[in-house]
C-alpha positions as CSV (number, residue, x, y, z in Angstrom):
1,X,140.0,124.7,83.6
2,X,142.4,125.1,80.6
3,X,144.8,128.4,79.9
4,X,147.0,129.5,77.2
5,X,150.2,130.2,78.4
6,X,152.1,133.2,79.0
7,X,154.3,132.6,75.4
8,X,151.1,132.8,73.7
9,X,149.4,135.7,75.2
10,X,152.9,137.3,74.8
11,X,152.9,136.8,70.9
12,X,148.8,137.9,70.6
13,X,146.7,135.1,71.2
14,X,143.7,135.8,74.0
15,X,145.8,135.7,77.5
16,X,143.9,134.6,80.6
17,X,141.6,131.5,81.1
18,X,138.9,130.2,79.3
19,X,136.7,127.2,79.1
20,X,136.3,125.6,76.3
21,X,133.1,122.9,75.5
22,X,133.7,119.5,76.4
23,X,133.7,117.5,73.1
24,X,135.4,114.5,71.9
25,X,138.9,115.1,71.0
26,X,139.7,113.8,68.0
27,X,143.4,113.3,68.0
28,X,145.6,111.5,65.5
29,X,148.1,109.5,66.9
30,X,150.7,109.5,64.3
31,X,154.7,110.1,64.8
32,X,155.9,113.5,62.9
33,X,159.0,112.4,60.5
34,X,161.2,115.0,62.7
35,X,160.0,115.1,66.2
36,X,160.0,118.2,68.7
37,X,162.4,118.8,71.3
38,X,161.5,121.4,73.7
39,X,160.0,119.3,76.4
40,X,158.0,117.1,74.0
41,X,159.8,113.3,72.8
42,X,161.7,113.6,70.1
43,X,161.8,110.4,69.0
44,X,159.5,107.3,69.1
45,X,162.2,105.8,71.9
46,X,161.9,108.9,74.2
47,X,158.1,108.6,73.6
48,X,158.1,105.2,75.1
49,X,160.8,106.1,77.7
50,X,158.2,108.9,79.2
51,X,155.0,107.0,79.1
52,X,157.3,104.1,80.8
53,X,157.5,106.9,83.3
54,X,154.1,107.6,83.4
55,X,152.7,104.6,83.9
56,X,155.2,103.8,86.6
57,X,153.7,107.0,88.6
58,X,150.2,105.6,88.2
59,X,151.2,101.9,89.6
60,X,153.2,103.1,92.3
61,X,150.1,104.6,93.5
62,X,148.5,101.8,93.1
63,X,150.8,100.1,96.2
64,X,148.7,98.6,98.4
65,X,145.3,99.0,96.7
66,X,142.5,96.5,96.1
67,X,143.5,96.0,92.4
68,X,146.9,95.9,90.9
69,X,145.6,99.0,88.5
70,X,145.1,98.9,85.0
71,X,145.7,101.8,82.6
72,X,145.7,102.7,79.0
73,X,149.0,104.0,77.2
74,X,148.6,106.2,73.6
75,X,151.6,107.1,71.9
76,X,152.2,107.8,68.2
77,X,154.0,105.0,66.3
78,X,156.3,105.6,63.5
79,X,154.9,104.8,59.8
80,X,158.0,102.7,58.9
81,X,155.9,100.7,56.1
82,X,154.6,104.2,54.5
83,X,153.9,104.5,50.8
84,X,153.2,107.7,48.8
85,X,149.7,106.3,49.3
86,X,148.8,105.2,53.1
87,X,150.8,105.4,56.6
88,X,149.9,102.2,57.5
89,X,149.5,100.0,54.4
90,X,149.1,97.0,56.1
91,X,146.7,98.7,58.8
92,X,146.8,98.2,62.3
93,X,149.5,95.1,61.1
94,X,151.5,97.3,60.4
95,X,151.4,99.5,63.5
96,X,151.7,96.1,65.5
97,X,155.3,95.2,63.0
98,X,156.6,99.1,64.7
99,X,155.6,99.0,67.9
100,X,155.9,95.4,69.1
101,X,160.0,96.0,69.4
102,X,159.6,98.7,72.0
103,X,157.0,96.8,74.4
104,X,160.4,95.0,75.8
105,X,161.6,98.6,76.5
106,X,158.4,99.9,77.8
107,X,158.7,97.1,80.7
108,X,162.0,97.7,81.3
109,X,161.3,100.5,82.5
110,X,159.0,100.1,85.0
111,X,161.5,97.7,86.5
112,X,159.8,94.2,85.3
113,X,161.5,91.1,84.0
114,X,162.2,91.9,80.4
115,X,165.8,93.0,79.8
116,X,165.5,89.9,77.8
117,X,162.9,89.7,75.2
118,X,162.8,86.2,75.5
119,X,162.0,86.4,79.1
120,X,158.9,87.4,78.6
121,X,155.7,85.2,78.0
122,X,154.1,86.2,74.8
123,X,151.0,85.4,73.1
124,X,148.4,86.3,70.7
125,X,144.9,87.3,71.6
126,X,143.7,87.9,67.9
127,X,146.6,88.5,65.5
128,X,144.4,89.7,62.7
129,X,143.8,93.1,64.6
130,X,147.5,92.7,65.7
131,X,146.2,92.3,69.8
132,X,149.0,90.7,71.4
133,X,149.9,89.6,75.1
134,X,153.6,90.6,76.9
135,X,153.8,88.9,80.4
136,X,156.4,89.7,82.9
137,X,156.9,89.7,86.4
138,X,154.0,91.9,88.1
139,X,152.8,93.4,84.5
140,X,150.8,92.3,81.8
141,X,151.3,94.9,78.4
142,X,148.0,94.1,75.6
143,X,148.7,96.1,71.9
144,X,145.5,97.4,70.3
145,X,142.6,95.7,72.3
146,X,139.5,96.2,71.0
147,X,135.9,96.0,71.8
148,X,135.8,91.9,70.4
149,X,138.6,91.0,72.4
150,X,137.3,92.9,76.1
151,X,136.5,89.3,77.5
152,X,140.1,88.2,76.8
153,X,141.3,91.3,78.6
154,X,138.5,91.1,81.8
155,X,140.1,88.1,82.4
156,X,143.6,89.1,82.0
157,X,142.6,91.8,84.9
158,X,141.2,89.3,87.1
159,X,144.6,88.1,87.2
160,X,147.1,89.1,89.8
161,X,149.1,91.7,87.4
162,X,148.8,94.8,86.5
163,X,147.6,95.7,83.2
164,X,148.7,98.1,80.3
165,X,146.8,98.4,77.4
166,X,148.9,100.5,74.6
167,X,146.9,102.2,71.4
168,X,143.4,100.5,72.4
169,X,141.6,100.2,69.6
170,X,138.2,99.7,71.1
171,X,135.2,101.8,70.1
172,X,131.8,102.7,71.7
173,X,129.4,101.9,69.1
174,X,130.9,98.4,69.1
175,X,130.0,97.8,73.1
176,X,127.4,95.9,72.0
177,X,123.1,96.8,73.1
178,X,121.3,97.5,76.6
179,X,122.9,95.7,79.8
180,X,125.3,94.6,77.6
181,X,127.0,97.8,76.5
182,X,126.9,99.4,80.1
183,X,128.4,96.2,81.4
184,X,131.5,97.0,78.7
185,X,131.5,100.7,79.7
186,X,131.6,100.1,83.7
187,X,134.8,97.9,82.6
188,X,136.6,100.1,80.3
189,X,136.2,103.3,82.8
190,X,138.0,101.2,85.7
191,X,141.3,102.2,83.1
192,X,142.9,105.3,83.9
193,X,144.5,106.9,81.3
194,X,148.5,106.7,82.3
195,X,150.1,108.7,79.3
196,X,148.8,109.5,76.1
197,X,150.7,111.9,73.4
198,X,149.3,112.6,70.5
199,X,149.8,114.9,67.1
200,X,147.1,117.1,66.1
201,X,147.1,119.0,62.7
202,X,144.5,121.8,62.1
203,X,144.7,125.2,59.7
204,X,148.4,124.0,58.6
205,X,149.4,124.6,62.5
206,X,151.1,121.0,64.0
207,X,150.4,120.3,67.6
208,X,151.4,117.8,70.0
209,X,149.0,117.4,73.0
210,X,150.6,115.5,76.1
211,X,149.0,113.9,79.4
212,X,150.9,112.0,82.0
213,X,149.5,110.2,85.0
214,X,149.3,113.2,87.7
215,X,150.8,116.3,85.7
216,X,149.1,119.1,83.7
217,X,147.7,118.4,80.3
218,X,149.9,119.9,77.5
219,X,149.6,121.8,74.1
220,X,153.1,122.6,72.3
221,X,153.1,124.3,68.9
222,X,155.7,122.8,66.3
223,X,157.7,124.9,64.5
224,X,157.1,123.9,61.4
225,X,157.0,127.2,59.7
226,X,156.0,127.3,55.7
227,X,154.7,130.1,53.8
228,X,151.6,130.4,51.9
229,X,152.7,127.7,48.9
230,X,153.3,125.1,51.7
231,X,157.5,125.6,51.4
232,X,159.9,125.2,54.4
233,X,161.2,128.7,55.5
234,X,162.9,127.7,58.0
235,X,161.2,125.5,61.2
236,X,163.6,123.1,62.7
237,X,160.7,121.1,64.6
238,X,161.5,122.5,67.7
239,X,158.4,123.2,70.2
240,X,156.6,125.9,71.7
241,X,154.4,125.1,75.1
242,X,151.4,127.0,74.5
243,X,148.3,125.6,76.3
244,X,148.0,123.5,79.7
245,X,145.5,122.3,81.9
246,X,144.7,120.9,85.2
247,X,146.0,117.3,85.9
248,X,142.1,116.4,87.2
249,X,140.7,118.3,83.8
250,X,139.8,117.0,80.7
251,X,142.4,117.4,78.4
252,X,142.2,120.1,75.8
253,X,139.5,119.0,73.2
254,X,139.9,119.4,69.2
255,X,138.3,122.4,69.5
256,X,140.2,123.8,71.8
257,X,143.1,123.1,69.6
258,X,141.3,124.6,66.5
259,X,141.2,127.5,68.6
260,X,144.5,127.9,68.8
261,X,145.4,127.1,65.3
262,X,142.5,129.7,63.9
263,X,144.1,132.3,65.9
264,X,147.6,132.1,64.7
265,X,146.1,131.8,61.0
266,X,144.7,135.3,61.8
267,X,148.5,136.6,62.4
268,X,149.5,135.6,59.2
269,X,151.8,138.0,57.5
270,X,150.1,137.5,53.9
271,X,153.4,137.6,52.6
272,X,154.2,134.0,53.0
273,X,155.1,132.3,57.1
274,X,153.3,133.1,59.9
275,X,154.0,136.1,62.2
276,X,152.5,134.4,65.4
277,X,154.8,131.2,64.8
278,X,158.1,133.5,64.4
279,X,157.5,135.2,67.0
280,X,157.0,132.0,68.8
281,X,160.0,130.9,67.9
282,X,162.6,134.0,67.9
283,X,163.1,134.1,71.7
């Protein structure tokens, strides 16, 4: 069960619980240009600082088990290469050119050998889609694995280390057919999800949408306030926690979220801003 929380209900959105249909979420994993305090990384660094964290949680309760563990990490990365055109001009290569500095920092903090980059073994898997290997002591990190390159990763599992996949990149539809496909599934569902964060735009409202091993699924609102002609009045990018749900829950779907943003597009003040969003924001 999901709920909106209280500083919604408070500011006219529907109070209480409701259930919402268990869709796909389509979230877009993309770093805002300001970030969002209130609870909610503010930068790319505290992003990977928290799903360090997360992952952490997962593995320590992992102690003792059958399999080292293997989980999946999503976190937005910064669009350092962006054009007026595209994000990501060079694609997922360009993802992989942001992100690769902060694997180093994502193992240092769940305690592994890495303080020095160079201590770690690295290797590519497929450099074209930018899937690459970090080994340290106890943990194996793999960038953007996708569906081509699950027989590189089975094996890296097999192994004696526990594995962390960040920003997989594989996709259903490429599984392959028949015994083949459910043979990829049964695989991929033996990875928990440890942390993933991810922005979610819909009606003009900005969302992030957090879940970390063992704690409640979250929605904050950003305040990103504009009026009607899409100018600034006045949001600093701070956040507003507005939906959660149970740990053992799905996480809120895009619908869910669509929800929320419909709503406060109904409290519009037609004179430019958003009434629901000031109010949000002027406690």
């Amino acid at each position: 069960m999901w709920c909106f929380a209280s500083s919604v209900a408070g500011a006219g959105l529907r109070g209480g619980q409701e259930c919402g249909r268990r869709r796909r979420p389509r979230h877009v994993a993309r770093a805002g240009a300001g970030g969002a305090s209130g609870g909610v990384p503010r930068s790319f660094d505290e992003a990977i600082d928290e799903a360090s964290a997360s992952v952490g949680v997962y593995l320590s309760g992992r102690a003792g088990g059958e399999s080292p563990g293997r989980c999946t990490v999503t976190v937005p990365v910064p669009a350092t290469d962006a054009t007026d055109l595209d994000d990501y001009p060079g694609g997922v290569r360009s993802m992989f050119k942001a992100l690769a500095p902060s694997v180093p920092r994502l193992l240092r903090g769940l305690g592994a050998a890495c303080a020095d980059p160079d201590a770690c073994t690295t290797r590519w898997i497929d450099r074209d889609d930018a899937v690459a290997v970090w080994e340290a002591e106890g943990v194996v990190v793999v960038t953007f694995a996708t569906s081509e390159t699950l027989p590189a990763l089975r094996a890296l599992c097999d192994g004696p280390k526990a594995v962390v996949v960040v920003n997989p990149q594989w996709r259903d539809g490429d599984l392959g057919l028949g015994p083949w496909k459910q043979k990829n599934r049964a695989f991929l569902d033996t990875f928990a999800s440890a942390y993933s964060l991810a922005t979610v735009r819909a009606r003009g409202v900005e969302m992030r949408v957090r879940s970390r091993h063992g704690a409640k699924h979250q929605v904050y609102v950003i305040d990103v306030r504009t009026d009607l002609a899409g100018k600034s009045i006045g949001g600093d990018g701070t956040a507003a926690l507005v939906l959660e749900a149970d740990a053992d829950a799905p996480p809120p779907d895009y619908w869910a979220l669509d929800a929320i943003a419909k709503d406060i597009a109904k409290k519009g003040d037609g004179g430019g801003g958003n009434t629901l969003i000031n109010k949000l924001f002027s406690r």
